[in-house]
N, CA and C atoms as an extended XYZ file, in Angstrom:
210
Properties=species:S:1:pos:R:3:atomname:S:1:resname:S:1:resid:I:1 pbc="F F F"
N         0.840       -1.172        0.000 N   UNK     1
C         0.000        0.000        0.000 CA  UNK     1
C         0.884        1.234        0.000 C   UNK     1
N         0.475        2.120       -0.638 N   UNK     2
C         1.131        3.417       -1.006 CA  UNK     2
C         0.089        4.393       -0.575 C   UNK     2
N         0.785        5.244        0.147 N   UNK     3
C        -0.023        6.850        0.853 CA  UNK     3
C         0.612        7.893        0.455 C   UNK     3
N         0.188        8.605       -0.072 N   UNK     4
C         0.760       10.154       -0.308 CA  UNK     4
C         0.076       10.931        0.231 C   UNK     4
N         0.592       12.210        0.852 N   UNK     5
C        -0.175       13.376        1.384 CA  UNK     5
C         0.110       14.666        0.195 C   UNK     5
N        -0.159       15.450       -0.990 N   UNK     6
C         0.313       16.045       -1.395 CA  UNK     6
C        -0.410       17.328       -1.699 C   UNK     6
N         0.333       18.749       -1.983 N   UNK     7
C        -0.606       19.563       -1.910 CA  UNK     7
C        -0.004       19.850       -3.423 C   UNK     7
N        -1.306       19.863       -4.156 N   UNK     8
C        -1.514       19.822       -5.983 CA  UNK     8
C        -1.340       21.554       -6.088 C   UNK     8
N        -0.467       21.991       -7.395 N   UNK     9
C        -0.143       23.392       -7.880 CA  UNK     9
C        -1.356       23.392       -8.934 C   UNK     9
N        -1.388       22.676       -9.532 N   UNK    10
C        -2.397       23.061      -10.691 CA  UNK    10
C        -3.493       21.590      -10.773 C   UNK    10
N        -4.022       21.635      -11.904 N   UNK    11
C        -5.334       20.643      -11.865 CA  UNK    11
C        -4.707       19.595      -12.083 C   UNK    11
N        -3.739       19.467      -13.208 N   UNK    12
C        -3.108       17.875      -13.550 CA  UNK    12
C        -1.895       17.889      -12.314 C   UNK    12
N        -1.516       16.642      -11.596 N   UNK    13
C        -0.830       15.927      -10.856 CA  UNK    13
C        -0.224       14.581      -11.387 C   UNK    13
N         0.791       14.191      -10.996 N   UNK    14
C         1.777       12.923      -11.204 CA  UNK    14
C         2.108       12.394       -9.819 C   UNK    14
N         1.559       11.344       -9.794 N   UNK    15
C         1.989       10.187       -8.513 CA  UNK    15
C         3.328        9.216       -8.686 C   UNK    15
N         3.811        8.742       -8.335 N   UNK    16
C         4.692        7.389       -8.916 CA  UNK    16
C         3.974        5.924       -8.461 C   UNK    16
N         3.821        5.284       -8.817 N   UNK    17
C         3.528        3.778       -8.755 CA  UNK    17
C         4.759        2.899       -8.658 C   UNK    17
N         4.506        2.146       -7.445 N   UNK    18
C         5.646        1.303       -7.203 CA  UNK    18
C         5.513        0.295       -8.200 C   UNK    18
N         6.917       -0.084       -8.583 N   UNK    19
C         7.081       -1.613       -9.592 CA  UNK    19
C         6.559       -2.730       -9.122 C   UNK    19
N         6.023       -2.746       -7.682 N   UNK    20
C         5.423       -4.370       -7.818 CA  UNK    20
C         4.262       -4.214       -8.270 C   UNK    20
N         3.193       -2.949       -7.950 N   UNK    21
C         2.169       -2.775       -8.863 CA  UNK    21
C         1.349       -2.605      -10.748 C   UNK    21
N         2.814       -2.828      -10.990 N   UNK    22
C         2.804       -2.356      -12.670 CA  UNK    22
C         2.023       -4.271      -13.042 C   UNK    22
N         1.366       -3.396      -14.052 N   UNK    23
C         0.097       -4.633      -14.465 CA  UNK    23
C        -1.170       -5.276      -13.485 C   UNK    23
N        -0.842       -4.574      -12.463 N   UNK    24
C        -2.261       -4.801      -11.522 CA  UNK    24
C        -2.916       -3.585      -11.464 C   UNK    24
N        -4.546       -3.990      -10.698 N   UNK    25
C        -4.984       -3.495      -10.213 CA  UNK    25
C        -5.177       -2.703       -9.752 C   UNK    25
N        -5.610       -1.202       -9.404 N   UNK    26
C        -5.071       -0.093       -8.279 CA  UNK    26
C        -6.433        0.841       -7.821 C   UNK    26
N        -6.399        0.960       -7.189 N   UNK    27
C        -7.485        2.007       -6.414 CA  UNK    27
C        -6.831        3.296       -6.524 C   UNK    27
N        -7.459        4.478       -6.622 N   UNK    28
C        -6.952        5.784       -6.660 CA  UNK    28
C        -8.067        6.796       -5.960 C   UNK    28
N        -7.726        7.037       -4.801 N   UNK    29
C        -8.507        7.609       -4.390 CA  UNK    29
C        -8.313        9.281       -4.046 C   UNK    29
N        -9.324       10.498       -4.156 N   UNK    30
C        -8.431       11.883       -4.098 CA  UNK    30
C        -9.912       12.428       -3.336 C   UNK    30
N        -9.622       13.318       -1.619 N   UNK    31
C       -10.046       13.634       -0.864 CA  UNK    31
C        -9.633       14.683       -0.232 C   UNK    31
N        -9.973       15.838        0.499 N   UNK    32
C        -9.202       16.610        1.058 CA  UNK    32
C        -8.629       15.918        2.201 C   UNK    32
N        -7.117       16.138        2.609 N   UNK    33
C        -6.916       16.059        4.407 CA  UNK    33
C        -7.008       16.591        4.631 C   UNK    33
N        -7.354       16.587        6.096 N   UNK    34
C        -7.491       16.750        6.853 CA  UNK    34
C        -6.684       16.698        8.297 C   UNK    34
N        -5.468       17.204        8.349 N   UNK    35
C        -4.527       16.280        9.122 CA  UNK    35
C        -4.053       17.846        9.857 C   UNK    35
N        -2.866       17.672        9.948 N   UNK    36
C        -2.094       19.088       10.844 CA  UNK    36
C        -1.389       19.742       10.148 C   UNK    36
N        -1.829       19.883        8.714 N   UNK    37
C        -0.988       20.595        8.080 CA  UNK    37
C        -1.932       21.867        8.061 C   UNK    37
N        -2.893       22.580        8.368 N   UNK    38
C        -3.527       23.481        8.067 CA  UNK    38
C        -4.919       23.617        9.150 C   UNK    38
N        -3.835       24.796        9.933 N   UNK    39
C        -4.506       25.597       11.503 CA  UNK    39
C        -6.094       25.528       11.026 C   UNK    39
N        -6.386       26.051        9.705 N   UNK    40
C        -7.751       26.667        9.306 CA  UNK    40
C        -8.694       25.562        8.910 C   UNK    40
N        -8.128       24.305        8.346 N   UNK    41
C        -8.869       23.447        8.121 CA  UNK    41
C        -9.264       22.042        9.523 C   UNK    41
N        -8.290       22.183       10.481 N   UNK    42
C        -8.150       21.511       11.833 CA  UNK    42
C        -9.381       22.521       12.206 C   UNK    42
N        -9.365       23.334       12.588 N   UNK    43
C       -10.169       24.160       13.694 CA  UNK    43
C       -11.611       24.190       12.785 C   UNK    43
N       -11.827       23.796       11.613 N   UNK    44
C       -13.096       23.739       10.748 CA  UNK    44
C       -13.826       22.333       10.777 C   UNK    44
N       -12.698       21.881       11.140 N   UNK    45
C       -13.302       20.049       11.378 CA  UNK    45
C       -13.606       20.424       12.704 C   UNK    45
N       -12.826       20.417       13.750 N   UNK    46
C       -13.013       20.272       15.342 CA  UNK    46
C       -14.482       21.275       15.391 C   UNK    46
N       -14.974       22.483       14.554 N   UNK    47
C       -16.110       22.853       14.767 CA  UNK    47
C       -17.401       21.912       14.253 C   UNK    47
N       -17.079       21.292       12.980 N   UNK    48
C       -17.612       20.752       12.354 CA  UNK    48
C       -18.665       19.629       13.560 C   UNK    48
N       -17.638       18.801       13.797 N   UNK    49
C       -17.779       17.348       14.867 CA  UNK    49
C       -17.944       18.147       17.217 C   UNK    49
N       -18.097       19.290       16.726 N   UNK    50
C       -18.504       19.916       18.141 CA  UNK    50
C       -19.977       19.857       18.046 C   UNK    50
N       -20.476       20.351       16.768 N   UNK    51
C       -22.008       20.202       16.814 CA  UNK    51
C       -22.461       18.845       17.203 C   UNK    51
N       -21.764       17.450       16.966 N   UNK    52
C       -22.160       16.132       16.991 CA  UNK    52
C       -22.111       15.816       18.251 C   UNK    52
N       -21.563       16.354       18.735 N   UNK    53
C       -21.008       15.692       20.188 CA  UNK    53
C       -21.990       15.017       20.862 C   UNK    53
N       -22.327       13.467       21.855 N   UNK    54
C       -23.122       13.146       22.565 CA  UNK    54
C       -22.941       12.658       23.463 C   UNK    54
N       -23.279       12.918       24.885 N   UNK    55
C       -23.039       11.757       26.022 CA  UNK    55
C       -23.688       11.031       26.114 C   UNK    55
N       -23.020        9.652       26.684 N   UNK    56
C       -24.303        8.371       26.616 CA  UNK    56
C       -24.058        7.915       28.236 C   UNK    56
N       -23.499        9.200       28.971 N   UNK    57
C       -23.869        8.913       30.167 CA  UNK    57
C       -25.517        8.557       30.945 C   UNK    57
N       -25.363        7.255       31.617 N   UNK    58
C       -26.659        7.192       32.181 CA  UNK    58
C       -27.566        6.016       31.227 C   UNK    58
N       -26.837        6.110       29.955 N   UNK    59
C       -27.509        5.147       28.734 CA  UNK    59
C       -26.937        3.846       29.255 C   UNK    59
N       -28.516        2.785       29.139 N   UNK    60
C       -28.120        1.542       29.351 CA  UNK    60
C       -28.734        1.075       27.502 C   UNK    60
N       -28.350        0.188       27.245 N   UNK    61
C       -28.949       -1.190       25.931 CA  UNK    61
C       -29.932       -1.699       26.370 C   UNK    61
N       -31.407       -1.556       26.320 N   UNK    62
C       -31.793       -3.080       26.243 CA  UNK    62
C       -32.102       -3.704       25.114 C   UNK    62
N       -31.726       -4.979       25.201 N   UNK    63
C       -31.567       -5.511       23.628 CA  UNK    63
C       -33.173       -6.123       23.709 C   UNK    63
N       -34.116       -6.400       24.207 N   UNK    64
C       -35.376       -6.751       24.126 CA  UNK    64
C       -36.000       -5.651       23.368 C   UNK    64
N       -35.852       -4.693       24.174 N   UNK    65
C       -36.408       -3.758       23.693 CA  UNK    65
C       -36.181       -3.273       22.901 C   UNK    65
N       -35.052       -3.259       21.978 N   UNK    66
C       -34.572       -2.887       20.279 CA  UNK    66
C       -35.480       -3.985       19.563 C   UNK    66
N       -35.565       -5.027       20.001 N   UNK    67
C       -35.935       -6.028       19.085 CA  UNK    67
C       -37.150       -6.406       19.696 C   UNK    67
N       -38.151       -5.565       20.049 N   UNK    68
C       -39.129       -5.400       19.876 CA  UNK    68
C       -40.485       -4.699       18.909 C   UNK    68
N       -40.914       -5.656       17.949 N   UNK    69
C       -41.251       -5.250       16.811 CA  UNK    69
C       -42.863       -4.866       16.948 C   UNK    69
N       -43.645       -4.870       17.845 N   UNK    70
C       -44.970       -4.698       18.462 CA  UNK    70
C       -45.095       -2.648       18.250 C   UNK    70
């Protein structure tokens, strides 16, 4: 498996592909990170996932009662 983190100058980009992969298969996947490279995009997530927040203090399961279809 191969990971790159890279920050793209223009629209076209060049990756390298390792030689054991040549003639297979490959997934290519392109997403923003999200990581610690960027104060403005960290503090936009951490707001993002503040709205979500939940305590499940006090929460018990009962599994009867999920699987109660009445």
């Amino acid at each position: 498996m191969v990971r790159q983190v890279i920050i793209p100058t223009e629209e076209k980009s060049t990756i390298s592909i390792p030689a054991e992969y040549y003639g297979r298969e490959v997934e290519v996947l392109v997403f923003p990170h999200y990581g610690h490279t960027s104060n403005q995009d960290s503090a936009s997530m951490r707001e993002l996932f503040s709205r979500y927040l939940f305590s499940f203090e006090g929460y018990t399961f009962n599994r009867d009662e999920a699987n109660d279809y009445e």
